[in-house]
LOMARFI-449458 format. One record per residue (C-alpha): x, y, z. Coordinates in nm, 4 decimals, decimal comma. Example, Ala and Ser with C-alpha at 12.3 -4.5 7.8 and 13.67 -1.06 7.14 Angstrom:
<pts>
<pt <1,2300; -0,4500; 0,7800>>
<pt <1,3670; -0,1060; 0,7140>>
</pts>
This chain:
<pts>
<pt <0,0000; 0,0000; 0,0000>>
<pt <0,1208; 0,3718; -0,1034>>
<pt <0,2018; 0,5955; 0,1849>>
<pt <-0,1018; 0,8511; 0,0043>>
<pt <-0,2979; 0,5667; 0,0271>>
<pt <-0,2542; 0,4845; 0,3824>>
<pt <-0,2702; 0,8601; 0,5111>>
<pt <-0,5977; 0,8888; 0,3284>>
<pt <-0,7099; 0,5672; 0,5126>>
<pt <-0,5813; 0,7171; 0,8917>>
<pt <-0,8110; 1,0573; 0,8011>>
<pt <-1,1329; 0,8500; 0,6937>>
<pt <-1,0370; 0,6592; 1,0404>>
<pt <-1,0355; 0,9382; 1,2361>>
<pt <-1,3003; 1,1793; 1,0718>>
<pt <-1,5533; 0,8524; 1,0908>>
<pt <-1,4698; 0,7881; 1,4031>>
<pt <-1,4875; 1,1550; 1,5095>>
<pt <-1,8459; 1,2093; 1,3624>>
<pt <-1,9762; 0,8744; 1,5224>>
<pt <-1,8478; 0,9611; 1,8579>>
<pt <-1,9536; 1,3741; 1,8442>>
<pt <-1,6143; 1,4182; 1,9196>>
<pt <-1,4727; 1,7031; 1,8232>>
<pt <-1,1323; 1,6225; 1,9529>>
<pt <-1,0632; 1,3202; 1,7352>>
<pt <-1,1512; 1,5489; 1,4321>>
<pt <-0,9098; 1,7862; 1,5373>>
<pt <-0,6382; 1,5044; 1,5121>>
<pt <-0,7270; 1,4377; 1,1432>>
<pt <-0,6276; 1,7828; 1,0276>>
<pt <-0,2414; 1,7911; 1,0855>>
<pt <-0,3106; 1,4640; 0,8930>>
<pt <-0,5065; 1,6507; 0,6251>>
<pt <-0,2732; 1,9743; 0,5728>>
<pt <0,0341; 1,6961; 0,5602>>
<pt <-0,1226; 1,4731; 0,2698>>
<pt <-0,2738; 1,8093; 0,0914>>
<pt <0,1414; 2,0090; 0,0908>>
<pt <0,2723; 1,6080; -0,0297>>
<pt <0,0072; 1,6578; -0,3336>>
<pt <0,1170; 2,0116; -0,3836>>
<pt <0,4588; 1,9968; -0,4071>>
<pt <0,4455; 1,6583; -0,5373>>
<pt <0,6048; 1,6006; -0,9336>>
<pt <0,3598; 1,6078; -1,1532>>
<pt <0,5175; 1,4938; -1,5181>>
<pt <0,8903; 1,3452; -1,5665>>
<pt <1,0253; 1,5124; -1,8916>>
<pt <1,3740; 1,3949; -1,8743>>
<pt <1,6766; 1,2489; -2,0951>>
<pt <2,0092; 1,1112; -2,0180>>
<pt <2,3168; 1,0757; -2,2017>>
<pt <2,5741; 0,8418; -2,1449>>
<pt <2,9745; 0,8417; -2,2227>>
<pt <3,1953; 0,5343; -2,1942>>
<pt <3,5773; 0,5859; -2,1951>>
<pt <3,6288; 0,2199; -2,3627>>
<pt <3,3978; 0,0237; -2,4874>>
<pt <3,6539; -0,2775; -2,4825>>
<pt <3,8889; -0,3552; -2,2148>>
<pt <4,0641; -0,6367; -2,0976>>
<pt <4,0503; -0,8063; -1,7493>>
<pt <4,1446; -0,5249; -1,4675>>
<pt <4,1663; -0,2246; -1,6750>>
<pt <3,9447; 0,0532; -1,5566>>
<pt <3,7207; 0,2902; -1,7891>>
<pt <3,5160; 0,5777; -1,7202>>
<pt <3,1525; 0,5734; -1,7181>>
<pt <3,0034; 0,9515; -1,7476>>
<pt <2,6577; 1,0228; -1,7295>>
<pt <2,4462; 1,3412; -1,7763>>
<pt <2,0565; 1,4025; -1,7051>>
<pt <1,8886; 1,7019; -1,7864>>
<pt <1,5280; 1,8081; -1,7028>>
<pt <1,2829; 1,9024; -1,9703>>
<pt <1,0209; 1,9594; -1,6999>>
<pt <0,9491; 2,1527; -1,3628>>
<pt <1,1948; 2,1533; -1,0667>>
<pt <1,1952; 1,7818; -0,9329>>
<pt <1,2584; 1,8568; -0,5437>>
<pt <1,4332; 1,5147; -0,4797>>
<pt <1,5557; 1,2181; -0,7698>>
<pt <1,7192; 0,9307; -0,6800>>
<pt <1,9161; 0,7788; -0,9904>>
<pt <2,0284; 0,4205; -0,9990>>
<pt <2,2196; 0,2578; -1,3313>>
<pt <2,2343; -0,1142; -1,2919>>
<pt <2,5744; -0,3036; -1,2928>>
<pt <2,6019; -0,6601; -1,3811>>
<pt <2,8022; -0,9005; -1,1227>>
<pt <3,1366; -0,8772; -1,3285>>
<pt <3,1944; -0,5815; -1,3002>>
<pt <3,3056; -0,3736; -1,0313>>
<pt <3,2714; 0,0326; -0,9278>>
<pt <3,6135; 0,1478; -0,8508>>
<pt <3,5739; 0,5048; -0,7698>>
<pt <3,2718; 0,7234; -0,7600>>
<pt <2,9076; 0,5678; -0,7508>>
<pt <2,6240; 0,4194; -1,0129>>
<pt <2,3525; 0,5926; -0,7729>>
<pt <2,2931; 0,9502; -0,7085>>
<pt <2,0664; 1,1746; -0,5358>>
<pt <2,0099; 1,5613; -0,6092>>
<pt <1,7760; 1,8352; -0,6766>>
<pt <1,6762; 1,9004; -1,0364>>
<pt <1,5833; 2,2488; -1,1429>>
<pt <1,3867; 2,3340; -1,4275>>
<pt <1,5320; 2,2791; -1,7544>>
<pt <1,8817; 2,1934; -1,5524>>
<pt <2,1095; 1,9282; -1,5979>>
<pt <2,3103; 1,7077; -1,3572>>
<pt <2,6145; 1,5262; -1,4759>>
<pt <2,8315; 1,2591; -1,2621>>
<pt <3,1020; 0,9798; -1,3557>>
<pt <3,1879; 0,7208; -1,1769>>
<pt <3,5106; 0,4245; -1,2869>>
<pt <3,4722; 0,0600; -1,3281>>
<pt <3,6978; -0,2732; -1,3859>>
<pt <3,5804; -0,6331; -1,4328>>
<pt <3,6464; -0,9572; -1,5139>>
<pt <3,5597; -1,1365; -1,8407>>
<pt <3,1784; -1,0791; -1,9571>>
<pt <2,9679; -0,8467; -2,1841>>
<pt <2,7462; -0,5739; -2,0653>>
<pt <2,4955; -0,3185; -2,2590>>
<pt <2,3991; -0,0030; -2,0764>>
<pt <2,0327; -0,0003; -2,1155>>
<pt <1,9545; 0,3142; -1,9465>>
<pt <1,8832; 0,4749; -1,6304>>
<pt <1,6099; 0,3931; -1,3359>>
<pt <1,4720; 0,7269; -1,1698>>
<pt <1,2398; 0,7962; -0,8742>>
<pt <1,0864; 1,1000; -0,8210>>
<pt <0,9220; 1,2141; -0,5074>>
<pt <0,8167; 1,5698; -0,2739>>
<pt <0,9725; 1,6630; 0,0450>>
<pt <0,7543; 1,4232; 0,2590>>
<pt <0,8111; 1,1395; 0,0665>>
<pt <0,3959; 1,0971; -0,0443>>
<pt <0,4085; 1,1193; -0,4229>>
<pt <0,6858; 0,8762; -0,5831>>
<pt <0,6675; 0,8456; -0,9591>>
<pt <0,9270; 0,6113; -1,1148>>
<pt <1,0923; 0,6573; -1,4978>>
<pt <1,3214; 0,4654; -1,6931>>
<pt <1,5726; 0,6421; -1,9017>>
<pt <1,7041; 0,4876; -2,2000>>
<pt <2,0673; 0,5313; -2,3110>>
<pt <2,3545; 0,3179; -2,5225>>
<pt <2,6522; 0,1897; -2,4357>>
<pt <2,8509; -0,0915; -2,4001>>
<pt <3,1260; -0,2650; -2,2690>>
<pt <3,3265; -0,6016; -2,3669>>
<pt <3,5642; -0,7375; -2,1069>>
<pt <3,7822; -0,9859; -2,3054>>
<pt <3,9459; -1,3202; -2,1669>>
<pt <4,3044; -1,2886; -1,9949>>
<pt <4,5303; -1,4030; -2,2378>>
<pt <4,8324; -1,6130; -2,1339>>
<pt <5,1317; -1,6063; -2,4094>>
<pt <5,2101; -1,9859; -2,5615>>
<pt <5,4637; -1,9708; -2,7850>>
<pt <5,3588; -2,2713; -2,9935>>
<pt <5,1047; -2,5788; -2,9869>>
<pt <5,2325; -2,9168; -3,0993>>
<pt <4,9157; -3,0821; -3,3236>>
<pt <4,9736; -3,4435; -3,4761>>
<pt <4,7032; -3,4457; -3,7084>>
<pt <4,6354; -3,7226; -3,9224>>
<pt <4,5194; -3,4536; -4,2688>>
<pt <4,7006; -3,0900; -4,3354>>
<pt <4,5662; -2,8398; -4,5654>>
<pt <4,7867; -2,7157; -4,8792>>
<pt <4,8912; -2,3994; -4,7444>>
<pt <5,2504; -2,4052; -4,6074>>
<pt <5,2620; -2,4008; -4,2341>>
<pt <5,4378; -2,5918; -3,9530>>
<pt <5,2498; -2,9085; -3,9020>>
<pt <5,4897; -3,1746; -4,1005>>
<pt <5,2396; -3,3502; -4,3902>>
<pt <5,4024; -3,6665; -4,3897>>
<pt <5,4879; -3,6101; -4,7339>>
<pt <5,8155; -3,5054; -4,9635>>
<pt <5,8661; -3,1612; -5,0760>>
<pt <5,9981; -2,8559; -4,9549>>
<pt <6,0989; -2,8271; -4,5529>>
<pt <6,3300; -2,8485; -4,3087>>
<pt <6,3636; -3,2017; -4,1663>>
<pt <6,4787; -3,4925; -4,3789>>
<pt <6,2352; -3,7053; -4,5225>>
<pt <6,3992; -3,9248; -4,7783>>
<pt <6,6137; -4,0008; -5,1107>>
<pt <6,5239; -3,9717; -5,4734>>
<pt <6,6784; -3,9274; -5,8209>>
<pt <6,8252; -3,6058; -5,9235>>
<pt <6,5825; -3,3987; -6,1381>>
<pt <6,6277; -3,1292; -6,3654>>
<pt <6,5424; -2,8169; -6,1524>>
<pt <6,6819; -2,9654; -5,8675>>
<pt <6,8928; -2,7192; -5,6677>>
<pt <7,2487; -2,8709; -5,6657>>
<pt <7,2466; -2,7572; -5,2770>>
<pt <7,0451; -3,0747; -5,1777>>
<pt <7,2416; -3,3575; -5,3838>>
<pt <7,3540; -3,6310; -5,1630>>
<pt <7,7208; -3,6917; -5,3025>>
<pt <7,7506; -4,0082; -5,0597>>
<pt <7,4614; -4,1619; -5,1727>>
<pt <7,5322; -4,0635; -5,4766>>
<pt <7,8949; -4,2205; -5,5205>>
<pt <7,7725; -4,5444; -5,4349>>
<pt <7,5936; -4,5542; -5,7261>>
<pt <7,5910; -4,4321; -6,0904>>
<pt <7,2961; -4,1669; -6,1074>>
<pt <7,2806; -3,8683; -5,8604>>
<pt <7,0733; -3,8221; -5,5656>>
<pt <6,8939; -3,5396; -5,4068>>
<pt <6,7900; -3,5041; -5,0700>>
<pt <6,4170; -3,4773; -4,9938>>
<pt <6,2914; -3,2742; -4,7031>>
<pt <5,9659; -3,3504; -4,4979>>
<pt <5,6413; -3,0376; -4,6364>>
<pt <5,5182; -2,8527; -4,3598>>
<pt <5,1636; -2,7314; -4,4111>>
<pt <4,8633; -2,6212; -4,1879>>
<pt <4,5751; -2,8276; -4,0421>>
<pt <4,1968; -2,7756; -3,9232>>
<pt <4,1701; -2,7407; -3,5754>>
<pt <3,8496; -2,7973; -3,3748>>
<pt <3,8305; -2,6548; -3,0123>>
<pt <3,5970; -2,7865; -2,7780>>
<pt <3,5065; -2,6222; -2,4726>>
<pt <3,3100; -2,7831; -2,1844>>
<pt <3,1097; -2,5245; -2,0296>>
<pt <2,8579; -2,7883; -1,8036>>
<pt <2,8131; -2,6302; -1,5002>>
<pt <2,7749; -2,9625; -1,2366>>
<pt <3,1644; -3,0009; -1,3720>>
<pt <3,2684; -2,6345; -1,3683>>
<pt <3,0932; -2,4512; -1,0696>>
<pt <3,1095; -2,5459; -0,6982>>
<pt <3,0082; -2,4150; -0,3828>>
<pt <3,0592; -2,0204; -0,2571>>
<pt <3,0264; -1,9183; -0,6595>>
<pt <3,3432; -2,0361; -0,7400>>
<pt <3,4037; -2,2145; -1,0613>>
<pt <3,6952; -2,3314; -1,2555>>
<pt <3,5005; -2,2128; -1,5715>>
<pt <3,7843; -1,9055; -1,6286>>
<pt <4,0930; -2,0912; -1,6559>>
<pt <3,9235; -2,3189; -1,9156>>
<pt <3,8534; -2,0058; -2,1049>>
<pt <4,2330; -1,9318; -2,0488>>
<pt <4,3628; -2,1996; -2,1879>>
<pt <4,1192; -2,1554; -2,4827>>
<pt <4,2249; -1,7998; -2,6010>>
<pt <4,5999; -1,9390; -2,5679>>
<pt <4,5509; -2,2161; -2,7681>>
<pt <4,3244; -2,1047; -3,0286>>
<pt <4,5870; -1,7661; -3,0676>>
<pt <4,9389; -2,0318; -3,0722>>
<pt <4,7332; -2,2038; -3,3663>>
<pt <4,5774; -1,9372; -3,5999>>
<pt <4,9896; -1,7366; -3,5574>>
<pt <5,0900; -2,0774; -3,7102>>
<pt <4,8534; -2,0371; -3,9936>>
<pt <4,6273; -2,3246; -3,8949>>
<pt <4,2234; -2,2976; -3,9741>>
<pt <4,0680; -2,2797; -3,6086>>
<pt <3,6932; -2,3036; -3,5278>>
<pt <3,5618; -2,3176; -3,1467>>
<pt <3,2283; -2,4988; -3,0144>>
<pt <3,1169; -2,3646; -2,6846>>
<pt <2,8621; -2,6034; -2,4536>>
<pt <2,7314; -2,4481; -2,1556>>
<pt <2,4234; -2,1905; -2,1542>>
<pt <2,3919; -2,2428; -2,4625>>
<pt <2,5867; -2,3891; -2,7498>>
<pt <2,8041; -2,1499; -2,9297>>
<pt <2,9946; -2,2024; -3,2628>>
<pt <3,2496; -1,9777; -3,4095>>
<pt <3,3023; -2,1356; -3,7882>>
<pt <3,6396; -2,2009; -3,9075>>
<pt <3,8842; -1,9337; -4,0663>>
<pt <4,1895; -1,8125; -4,0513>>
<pt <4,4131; -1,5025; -3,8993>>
<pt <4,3277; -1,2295; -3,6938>>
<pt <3,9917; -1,1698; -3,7904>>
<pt <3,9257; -1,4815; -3,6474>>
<pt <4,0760; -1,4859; -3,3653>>
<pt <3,8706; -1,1721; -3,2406>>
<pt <3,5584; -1,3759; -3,3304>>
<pt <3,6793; -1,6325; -3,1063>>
<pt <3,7912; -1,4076; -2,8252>>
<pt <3,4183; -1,2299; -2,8254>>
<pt <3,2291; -1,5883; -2,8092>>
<pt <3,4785; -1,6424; -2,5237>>
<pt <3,4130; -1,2819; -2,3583>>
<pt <3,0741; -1,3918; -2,3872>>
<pt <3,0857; -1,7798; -2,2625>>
<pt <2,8532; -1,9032; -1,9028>>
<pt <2,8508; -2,2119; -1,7740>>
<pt <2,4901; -2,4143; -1,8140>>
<pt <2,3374; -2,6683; -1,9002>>
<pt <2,1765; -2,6694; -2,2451>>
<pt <2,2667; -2,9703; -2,4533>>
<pt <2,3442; -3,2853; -2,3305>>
<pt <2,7073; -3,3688; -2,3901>>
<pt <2,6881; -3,7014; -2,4662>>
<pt <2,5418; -3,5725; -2,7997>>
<pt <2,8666; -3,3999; -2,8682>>
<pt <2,8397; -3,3580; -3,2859>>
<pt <3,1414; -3,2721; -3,4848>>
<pt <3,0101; -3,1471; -3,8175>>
<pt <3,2342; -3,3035; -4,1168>>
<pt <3,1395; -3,0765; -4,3518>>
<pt <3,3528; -2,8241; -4,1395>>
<pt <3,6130; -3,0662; -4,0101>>
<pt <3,7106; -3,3887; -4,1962>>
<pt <3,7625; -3,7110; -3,9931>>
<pt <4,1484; -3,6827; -3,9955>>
<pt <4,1470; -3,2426; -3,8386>>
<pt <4,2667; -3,2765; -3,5049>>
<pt <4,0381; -3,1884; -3,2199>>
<pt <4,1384; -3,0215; -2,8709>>
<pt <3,8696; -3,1098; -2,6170>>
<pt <3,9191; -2,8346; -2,2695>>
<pt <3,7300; -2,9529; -2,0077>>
<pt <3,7508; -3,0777; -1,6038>>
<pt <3,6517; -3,3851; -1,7069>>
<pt <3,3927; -3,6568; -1,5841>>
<pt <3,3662; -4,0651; -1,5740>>
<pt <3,0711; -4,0259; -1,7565>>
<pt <3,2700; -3,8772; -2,0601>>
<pt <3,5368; -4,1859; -2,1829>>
<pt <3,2631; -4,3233; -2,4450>>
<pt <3,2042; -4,0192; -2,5962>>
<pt <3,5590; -3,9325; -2,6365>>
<pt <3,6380; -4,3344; -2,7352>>
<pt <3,3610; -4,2814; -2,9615>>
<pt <3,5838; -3,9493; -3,1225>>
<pt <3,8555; -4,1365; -3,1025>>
<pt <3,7120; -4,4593; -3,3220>>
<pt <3,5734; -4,1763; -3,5723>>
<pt <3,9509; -4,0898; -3,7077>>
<pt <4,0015; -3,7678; -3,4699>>
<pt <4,3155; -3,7282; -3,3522>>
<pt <4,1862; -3,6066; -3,0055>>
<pt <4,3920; -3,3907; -2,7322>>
<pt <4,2460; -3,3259; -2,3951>>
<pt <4,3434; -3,0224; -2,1390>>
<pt <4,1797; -3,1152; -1,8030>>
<pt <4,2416; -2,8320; -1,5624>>
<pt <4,2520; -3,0553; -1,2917>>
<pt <3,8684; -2,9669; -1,0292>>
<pt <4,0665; -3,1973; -0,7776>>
<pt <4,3050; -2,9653; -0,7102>>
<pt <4,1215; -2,6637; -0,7457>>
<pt <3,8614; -2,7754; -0,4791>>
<pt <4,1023; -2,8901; -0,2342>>
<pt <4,2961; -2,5116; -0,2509>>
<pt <3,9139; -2,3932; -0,1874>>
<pt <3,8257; -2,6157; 0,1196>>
<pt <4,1626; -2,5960; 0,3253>>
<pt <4,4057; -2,8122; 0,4545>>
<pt <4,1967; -3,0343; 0,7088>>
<pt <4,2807; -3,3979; 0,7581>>
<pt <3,9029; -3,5069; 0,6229>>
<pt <3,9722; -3,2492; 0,3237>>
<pt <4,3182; -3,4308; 0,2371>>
<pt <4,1729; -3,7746; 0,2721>>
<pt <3,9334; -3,7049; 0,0173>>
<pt <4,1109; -3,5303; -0,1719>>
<pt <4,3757; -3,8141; -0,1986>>
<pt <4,0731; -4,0417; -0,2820>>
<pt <3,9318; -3,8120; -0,5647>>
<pt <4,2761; -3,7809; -0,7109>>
<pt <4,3280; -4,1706; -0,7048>>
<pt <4,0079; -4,2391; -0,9173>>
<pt <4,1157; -3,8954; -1,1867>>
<pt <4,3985; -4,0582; -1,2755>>
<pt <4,2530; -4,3388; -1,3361>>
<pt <4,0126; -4,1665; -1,5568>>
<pt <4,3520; -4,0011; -1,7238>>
<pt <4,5002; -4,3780; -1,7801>>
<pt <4,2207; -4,4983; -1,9862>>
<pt <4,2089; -4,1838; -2,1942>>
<pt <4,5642; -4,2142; -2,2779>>
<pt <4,5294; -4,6243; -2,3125>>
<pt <4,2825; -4,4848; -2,5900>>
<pt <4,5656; -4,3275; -2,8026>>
<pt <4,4340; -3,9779; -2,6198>>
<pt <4,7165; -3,6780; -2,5350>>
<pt <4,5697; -3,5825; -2,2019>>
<pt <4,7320; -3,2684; -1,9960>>
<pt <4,6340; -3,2923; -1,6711>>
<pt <4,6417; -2,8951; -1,5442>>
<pt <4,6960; -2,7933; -1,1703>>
<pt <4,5602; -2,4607; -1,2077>>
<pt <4,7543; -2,3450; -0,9656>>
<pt <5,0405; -2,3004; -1,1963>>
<pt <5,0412; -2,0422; -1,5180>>
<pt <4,9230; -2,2511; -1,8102>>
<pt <5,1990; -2,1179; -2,0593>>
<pt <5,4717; -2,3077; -1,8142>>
<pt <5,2249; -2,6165; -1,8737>>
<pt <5,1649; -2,5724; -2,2363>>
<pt <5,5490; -2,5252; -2,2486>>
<pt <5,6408; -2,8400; -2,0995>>
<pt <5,3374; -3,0675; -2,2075>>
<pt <5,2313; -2,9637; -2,5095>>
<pt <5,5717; -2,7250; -2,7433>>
<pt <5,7528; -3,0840; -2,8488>>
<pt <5,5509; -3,3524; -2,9909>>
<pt <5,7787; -3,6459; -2,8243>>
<pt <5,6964; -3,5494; -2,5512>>
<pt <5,3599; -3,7729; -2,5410>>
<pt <5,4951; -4,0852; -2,7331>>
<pt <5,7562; -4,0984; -2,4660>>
<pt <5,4964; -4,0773; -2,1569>>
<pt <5,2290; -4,3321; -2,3819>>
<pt <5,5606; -4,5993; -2,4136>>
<pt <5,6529; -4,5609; -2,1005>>
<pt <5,2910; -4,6218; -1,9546>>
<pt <5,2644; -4,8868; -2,1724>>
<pt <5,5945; -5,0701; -2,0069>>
<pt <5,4810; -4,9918; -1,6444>>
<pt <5,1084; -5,1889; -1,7541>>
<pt <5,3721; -5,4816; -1,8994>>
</pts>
């Protein structure tokens, strides 16, 4: 109920109860009441006539960088005796200095202008407009108003710097690259022998292998070309978020815009499939157009729960059976047939797991019932890892604790690295 409409209720009370009583006393008390309701009508607004107009600094910024958010009202109407302004902020983002609220006096045809700074973490806001509420001295008449402005800001992923991603697929493309193509031609490593040609630049003749014999030979050199690259995120929320609004969501993102940037520098053809609110697909291309699409699906990514996974559909048409495929994702038990299942389709599949074991355990503390099951959890993940790797899968198993450009450095810039770790695993089983 409306304070008007209460005060209005007290006097019929009292004038009622004054007339049925021939008391002339308790109609006396309903005047004060009277004169109080009739100055709150008076001086009350009567029509909002307002705009706003709003100035961002930077309209894209990246994670902890502060812009400037300036905003200026002016009143078309009569004098507004008291307006409360409030411009609503999403959770990501943070005031800094200054405020998003403000309280003044408007005079007619006057203007009020404030600014107040902001920083945030990764996410995507539009500045609708403004929420106003206008009301007299004595706080009777409120009228409300929304003012629409534009305006927005992107906060994009953290980037960490990886030098270079080491991909093993099975197909490359024909442009010239760094992946090696399995095939003879112009490179850098040696691939193999053949007979001199004319054309051939005398540079790469083999004189020992060619004094053993009676024709010349030229050296061959492994072609290095580009491939197709499918990233994967898992954005499932019962794998990614945990208690206190914590979730391990970001550093998958993290290792996302590093590895989609250390492929598309190489030259490689890089398309990204988001599942968590929703599914999100950035097609394949090339360069740095590309990578900006896939840094604004990234900027824009929230865990959920909208498809189920299990369903998990590569599209061919975009990425033949052989284009290598870089699943990010905590991980679950339930996931090994659906990745066995990738795996039996011709995908050379790689796995980054930031490790929720880990991340969990940093989160609860260091008591002895947190460590036990900890120790316990850990036990049956690397279990988990073993079969994915007894699959033919590269797994990187990521404590988040540590930058991922030191793990991507070690685990993932040589390629013998995982043949080594895959014979060795198979000697330990034999």
């Amino acid at each position: 109920m409306s304070r008007i409409a209460l005060l209005a209720a007290l006097i019929y009370i009292l004038i009622i109860a004054g007339i049925g009583t021939l008391n002339g006393s308790v109609l006396t008390l309903a005047l004060p009441l009277v004169i109080y309701l009739l100055a709150g009508l008076w001086r009350g607004p009567e029509k909002l006539e307002l705009s706003a107009e709003r100035t961002i600094s930077s309209e894209r910024i990246a994670p902890g960088e502060i812009i400037t958010v300036s905003l200026t009202v002016t009143n078309h109407g009569e004098t507004l005796n008291q307006v409360t302004f409030h411009d609503p902020l999403p959770d990501f983002l943070e005031i800094i200095e200054g405020s998003n609220n403000r309280i003044a006096k408007l005079p007619a045809h006057g203007s009020l202008s404030w600014s107040y700074s902001l920083r945030g973490r990764r996410g995507f806001h539009t500045f609708s407009g403004l929420y106003l509420q206008a009301e007299d001295n004595f706080g009777l008449v409120i009228k409300r108003k929304f003012l629409p402005t534009s305006g927005q800001v992107l906060v994009l992923p953290s980037v960490a710097r990886v030098r270079r991603i080491v991909i093993q697929p099975r197909q490359t493309r024909v442009y010239s690259g760094v992946i090696p193509a399995h095939q003879g031609g112009t490179g850098i490593e040696f691939f193999g022998l053949r007979s001199y040609q004319m054309g051939d630049s005398p540079h790469h003749i083999n004189w020992r292998a060619s004094a053993r014999g009676n024709s010349l030979y030229t050296n061959e050199y492994e072609q290095e070309r580009v491939a197709d690259v499918g990233i994967v995120l898992d954005g499932r929320s019962r794998i990614n978020d945990f208690g206190d609004r914590s979730s391990i969501f970001d550093d998958s993102v993290l290792a996302a815009v590093a590895v989609s940037s250390a492929l598309l520098a190489e030259g490689n053809r890089v398309g990204l499939l988001i599942y968590g609110d929703r599914a999100r697909w950035t097609s394949p291309g090339f360069g740095k157009r590309q990578r900006e699409r896939i840094m604004q699906n990234l900027a824009l990514s929230k865990t959920g729960e909208s498809q189920n996974f299990k369903s998990l559909f590569i599209p061919r048409r975009m990425f033949p059976t052989n284009s290598q495929i870089i699943l990010i994702s905590p991980l679950h038990e339930d996931d090994l047939p659906l990745l066995a299942q990738l795996r039996r389709s011709g995908y050379p599949l790689m796995v980054i797991s930031p490790d929720p074991v880990t991340f969990e355990a940093r989160r609860l503390g260091n008591s002895g019932s947190v460590q036990m099951a900890a120790r316990i959890a850990r036990l049956e993940r690397e279990i988990m890892l073993r079969k994915l790797r007894g699959l033919g899968i590269q797994v990187v198993n990521w404590n988040t604790a540590m930058p991922f450009d030191q793990v991507a450095r070690a685990a993932l810039s040589r390629p013998v690295t995982f043949l080594r770790a895959m014979r060795s695993e198979r000697g330990g089983r034999s």
